[in-house]
N, C-alpha and C positions, 0 to 999 in steps of 0.2 A: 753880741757883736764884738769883733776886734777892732782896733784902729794901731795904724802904726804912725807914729810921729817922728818926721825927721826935721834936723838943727844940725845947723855948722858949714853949711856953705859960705861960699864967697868967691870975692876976687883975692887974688893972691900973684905977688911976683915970682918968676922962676926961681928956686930955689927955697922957699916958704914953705911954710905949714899950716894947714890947718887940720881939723879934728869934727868929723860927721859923730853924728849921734841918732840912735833909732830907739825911740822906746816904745812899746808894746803894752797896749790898757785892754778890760774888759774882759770878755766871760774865756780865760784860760787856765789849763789846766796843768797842760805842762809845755815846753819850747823844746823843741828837737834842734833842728841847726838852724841858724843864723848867719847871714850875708850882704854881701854888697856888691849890688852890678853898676856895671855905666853904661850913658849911651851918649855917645857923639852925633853932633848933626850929620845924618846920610851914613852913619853905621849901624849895624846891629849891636843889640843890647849883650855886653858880653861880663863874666865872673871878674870881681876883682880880687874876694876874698871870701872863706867861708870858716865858720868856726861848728863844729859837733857840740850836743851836749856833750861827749867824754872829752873835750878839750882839744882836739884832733883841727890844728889849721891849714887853710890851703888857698894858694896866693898864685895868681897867673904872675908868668914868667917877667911881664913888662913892669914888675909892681915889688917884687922880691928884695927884701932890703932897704926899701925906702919905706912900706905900708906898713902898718901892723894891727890885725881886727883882735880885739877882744871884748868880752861882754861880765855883764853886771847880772846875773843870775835873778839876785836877792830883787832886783830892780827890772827886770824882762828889758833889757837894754843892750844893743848891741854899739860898741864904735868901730872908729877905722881913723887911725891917724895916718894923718898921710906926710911923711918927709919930703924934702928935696923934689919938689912938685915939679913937671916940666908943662912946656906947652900942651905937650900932647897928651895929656892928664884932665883935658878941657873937657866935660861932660856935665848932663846928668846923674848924680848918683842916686840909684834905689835901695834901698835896705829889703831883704826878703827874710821872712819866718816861717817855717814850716812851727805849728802846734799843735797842740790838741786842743779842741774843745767837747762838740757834741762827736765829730770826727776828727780824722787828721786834714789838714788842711795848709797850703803857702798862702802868705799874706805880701804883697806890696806897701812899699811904705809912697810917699806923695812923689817924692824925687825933689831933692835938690841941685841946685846948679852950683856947679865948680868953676870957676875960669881962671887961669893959669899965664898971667903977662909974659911975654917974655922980654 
């Protein structure tokens, strides 16, 4: 079994930061890419950011220069600090894992909640 744990929500005023955390337990072998999606109440779930195992990141266009994901290998952890938070930054965030274990497989993390004052 996987489990993925996520940490670092909150409420946050506009222009704040905070810092999502995804760690990844149980029968894995190896982590291929790592990510983070949102979803807003009455939108679709969309990418905010994704890291490759060869280190390869990619960041939709709303998120460029304020977000930054990187991960912890040693630790099966992925983050996403997020800068200069705006209203409309307001979601759920998911953390996602593609791994190996008996197959290849994506994993969900629980979702946490982000909310952004303005």
């Amino acid at each position: 079994q996987v489990q993925l744990v996520e940490s670092g929500g909150g409420l946050v005023q506009a222009g704040g930061s905070l810092r999502l955390s995804c760690a990844a337990s149980g029968s894995i072998f190896s982590i291929n890419d790592m990510g983070w999606y949102r979803q807003a109440p009455g939108k679709q779930r969309e990418l905010v950011a994704t890291s490759t195992s060869g280190g390869t990141t990619n960041y939709a266009d709303s998120v460029k220069g304020r977000f930054t994901i990187s991960r912890d290998n040693a630790k099966n952890t992925v983050y996403l600090q997020m800068n200069s938070l705006k209203p409309e930054d307001t979601a759920v965030y998911y953390c996602n894992v593609g791994l190996y274990n008996i197959r290849y497989r994506n994993y969900w993390g629980q979702g946490t909640q982000v909310t952004v004052s303005s």
